[in-house]
C-alpha positions as CSV (number, residue, x, y, z in Angstrom):
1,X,18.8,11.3,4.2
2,X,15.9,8.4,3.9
3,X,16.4,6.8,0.8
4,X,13.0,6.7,-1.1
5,X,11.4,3.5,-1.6
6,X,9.6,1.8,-4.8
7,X,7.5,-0.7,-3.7
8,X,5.5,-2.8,-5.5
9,X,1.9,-4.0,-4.7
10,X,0.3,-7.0,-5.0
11,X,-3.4,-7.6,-5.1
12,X,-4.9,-10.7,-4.1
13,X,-8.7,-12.1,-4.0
14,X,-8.1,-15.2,-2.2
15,X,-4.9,-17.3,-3.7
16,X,-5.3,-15.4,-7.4
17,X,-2.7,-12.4,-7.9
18,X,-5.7,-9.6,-9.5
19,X,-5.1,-6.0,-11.2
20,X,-7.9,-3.3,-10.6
21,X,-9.1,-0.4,-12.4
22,X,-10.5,2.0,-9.8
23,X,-11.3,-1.0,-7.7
24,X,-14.2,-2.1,-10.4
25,X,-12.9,-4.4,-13.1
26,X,-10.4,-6.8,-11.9
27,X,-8.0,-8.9,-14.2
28,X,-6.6,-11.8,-12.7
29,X,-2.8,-12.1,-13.7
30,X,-1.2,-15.1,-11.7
31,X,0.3,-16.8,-8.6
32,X,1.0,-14.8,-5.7
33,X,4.3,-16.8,-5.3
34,X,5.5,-17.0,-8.5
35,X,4.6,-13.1,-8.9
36,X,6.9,-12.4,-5.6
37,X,9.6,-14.5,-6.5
38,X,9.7,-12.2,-9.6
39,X,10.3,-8.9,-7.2
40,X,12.5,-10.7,-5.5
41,X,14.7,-11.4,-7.9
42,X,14.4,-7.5,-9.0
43,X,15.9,-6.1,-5.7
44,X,12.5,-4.6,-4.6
45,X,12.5,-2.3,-1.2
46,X,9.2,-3.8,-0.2
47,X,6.5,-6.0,-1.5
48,X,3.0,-5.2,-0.3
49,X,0.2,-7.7,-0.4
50,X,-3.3,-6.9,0.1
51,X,-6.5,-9.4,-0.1
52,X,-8.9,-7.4,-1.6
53,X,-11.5,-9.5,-0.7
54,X,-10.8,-10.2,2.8
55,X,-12.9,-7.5,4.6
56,X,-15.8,-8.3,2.6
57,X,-15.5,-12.0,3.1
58,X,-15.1,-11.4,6.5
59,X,-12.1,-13.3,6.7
60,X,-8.3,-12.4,7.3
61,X,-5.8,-13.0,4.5
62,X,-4.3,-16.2,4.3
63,X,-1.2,-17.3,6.0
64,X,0.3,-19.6,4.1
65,X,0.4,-17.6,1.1
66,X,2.4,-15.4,3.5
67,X,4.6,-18.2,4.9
68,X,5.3,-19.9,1.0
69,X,6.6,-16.4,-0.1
70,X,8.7,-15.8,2.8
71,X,10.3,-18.9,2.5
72,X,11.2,-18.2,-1.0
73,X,12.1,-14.7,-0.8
74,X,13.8,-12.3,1.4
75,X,12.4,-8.3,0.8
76,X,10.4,-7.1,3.4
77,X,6.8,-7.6,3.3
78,X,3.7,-5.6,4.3
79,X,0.3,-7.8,4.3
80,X,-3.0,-6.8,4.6
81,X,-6.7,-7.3,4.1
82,X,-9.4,-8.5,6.8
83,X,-7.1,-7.4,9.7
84,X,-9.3,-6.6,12.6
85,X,-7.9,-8.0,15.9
86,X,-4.2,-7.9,17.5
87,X,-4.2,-11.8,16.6
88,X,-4.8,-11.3,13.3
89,X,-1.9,-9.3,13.1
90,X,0.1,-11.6,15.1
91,X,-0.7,-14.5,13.0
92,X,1.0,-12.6,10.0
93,X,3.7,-11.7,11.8
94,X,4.4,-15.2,12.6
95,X,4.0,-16.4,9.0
96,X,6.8,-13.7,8.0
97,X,5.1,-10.7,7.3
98,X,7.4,-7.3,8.3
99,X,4.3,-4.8,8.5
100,X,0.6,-5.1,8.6
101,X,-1.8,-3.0,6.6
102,X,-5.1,-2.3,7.8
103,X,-8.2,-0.7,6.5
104,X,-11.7,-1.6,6.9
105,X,-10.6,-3.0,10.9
106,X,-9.2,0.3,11.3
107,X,-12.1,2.9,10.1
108,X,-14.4,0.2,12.4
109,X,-12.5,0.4,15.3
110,X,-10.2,3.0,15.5
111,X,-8.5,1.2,19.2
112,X,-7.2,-1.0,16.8
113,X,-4.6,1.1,15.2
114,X,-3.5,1.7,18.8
115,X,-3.6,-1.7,20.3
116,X,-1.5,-3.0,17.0
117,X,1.4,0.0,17.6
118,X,1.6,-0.9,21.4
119,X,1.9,-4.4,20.5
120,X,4.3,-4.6,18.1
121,X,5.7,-0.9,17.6
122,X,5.0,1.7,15.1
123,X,6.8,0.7,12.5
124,X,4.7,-2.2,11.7
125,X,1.7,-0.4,11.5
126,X,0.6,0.7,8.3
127,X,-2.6,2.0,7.4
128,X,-4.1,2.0,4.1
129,X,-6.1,4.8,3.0
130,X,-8.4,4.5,-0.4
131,X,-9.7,8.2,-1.1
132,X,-12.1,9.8,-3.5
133,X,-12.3,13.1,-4.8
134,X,-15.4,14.7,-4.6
135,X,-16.8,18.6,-4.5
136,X,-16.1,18.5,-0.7
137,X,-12.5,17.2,-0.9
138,X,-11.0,14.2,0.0
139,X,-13.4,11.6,1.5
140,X,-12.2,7.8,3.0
141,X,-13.9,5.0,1.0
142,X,-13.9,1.7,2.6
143,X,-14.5,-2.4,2.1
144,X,-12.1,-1.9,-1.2
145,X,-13.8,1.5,-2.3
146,X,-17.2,0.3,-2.8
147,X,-18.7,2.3,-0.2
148,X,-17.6,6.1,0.4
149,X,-18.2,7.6,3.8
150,X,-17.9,11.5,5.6
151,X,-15.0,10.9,6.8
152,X,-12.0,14.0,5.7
153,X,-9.0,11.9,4.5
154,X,-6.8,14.4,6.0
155,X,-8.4,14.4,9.3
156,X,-8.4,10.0,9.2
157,X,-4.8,10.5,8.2
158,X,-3.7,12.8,11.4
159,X,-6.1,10.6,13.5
160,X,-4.3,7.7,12.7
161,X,-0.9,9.0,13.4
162,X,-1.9,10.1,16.7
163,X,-3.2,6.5,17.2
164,X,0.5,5.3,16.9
165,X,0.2,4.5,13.0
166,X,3.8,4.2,11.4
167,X,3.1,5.1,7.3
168,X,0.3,5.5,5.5
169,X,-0.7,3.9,2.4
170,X,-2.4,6.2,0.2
171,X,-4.3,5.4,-2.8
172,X,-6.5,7.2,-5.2
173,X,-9.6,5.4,-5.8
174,X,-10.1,7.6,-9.3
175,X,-6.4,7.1,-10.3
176,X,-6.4,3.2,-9.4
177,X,-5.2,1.1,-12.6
178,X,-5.4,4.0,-14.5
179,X,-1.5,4.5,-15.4
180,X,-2.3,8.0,-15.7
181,X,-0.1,9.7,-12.9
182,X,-0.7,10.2,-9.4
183,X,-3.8,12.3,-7.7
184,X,-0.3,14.6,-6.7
185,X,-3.2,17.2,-4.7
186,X,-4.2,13.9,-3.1
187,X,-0.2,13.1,-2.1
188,X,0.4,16.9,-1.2
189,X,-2.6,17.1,1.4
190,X,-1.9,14.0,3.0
191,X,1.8,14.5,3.5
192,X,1.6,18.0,4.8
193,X,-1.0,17.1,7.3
194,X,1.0,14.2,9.2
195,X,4.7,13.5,9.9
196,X,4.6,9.6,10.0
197,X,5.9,8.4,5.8
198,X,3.0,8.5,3.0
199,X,3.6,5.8,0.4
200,X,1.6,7.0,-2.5
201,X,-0.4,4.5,-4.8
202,X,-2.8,4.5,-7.6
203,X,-1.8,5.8,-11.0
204,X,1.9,5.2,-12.2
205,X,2.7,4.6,-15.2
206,X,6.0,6.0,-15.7
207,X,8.8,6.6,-13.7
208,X,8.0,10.5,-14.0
209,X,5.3,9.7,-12.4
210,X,7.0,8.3,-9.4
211,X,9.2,11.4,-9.4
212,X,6.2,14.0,-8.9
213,X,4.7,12.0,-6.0
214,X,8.3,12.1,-4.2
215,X,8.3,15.9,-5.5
216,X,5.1,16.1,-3.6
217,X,6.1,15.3,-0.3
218,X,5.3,11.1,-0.3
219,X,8.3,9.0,1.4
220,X,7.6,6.4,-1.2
221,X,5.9,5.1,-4.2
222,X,3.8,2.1,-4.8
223,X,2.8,0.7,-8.6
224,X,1.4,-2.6,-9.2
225,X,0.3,-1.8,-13.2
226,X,3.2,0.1,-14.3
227,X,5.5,-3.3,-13.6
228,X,2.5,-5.9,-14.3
229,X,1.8,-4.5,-17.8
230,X,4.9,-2.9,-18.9
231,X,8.5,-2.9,-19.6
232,X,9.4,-0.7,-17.1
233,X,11.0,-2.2,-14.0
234,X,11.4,-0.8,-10.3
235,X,14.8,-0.6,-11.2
236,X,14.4,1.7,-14.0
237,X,12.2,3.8,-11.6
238,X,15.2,4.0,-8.8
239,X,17.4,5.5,-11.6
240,X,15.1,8.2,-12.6
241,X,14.7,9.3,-8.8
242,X,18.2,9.4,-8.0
243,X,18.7,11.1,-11.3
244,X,16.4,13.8,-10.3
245,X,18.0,14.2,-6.5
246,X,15.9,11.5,-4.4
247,X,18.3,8.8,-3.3
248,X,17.4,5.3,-3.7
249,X,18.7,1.9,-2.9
250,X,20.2,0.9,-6.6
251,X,21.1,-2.5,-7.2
């Protein structure tokens, strides 16, 4: 059995490390190195990093952010924001990034996804989904959830894993920041319609949280305000999901 994964995200807007609240209000809380070494230390899974600002700047995240933490640290680490060409990606890749996340580049052009897979293989394909709720279900947002489009999050989701996509990042717009639990409707629609891993984000705030996304069908769980603002450590939530039958990788 796959052990299930706690993974913690980092937002960037540029070289500031930021925390959102339902991608409005931003709080910026520190250096994206110092910030990873922290994570590091803690025996994280993953780390993923996302430039919030990137697609709307029209620029790709920057590199050497991604080469000083991967000199300094040694988890795996998914980066994203402003990918929208195979040499984008590539450029990550060469400045130590594991995985690329991609958004924005990938609701533009969906050949993309697939030219990134057959390049450099599934599993370093990820693509991150931001979805609202609204009377018609599930919709994609996109260019960090300020504009909402008509697309079925179920139906991107599927289209993506057909396009050679190799997990899905899935975060609730409405549950962003809000340390209120999980959107766990969200996380059950979106893991029963594909195959490929869901990671779900947007809304821990306790590792009971993290327990009904996995309960829900996700492969993984991502936080970024439950370990910025509390006590409660990625740790903490690995021993609450293997006490409740999901095995983790314990320290």
């Amino acid at each position: 059995m796959h052990k299930t994964r706690v993974i913690p995200v980092v937002l960037l807007t540029g070289y500031n490390v930021v925390k959102s609240i339902q991608f409005k209000t931003y709080r910026t809380i520190g250096n994206p190195v110092a910030v990873a070494r922290v994570y590091d230390a803690r025996n994280v899974d993953e780390l993923i990093l996302l430039d919030i600002r990137a697609s709307p700047e029209e620029r790709m995240p920057a590199c050497d952010i991604v080469s000083d933490i991967t000199s300094e640290c040694f988890m795996p680490l998914t980066v994203g924001g402003g990918v929208k060409s195979v040499a984008h990606a590539e450029a990550l890749l060469r400045s130590g990034a594991d995985k690329i996340a991609i958004n924005s580049g990938g609701l533009a052009d969906p050949s993309l996804i697939k030219a990134l897979s057959r390049e450099f293989g599934a599993q370093c394909v990820v693509v991150s989904i931001d979805a609202v709720s609204t009377s018609d279900g599930y919709l994609v947002a996109t260019d960090g959830a300020r504009q909402t489009t008509t697309l079925d999050a179920r139906d991107w989701a599927r289209k993506c894993e057909a396009l050679g996509a190799g997990e899905i990042l899935l975060t609730s717009v409405e549950k962003d920041g809000t340390m209120s639990g999980y959107d766990l409707d969200l996380v059950k629609a979106i893991s029963a319609s594909v195959r490929i891993p869901v990671i779900a984000s947007g809304g821990a705030g306790l590792p009971s949280h993290c327990v009904g996304a996995i309960s829900s069908g996700a492969a993984a769980v991502a936080a970024a305000s439950m370990f910025h603002f509390t006590k409660i450590t990625p740790q903490e939530v690995k021993e609450e999901l293997q006490r409740e039958g999901f095995p983790t990788r314990l320290a």
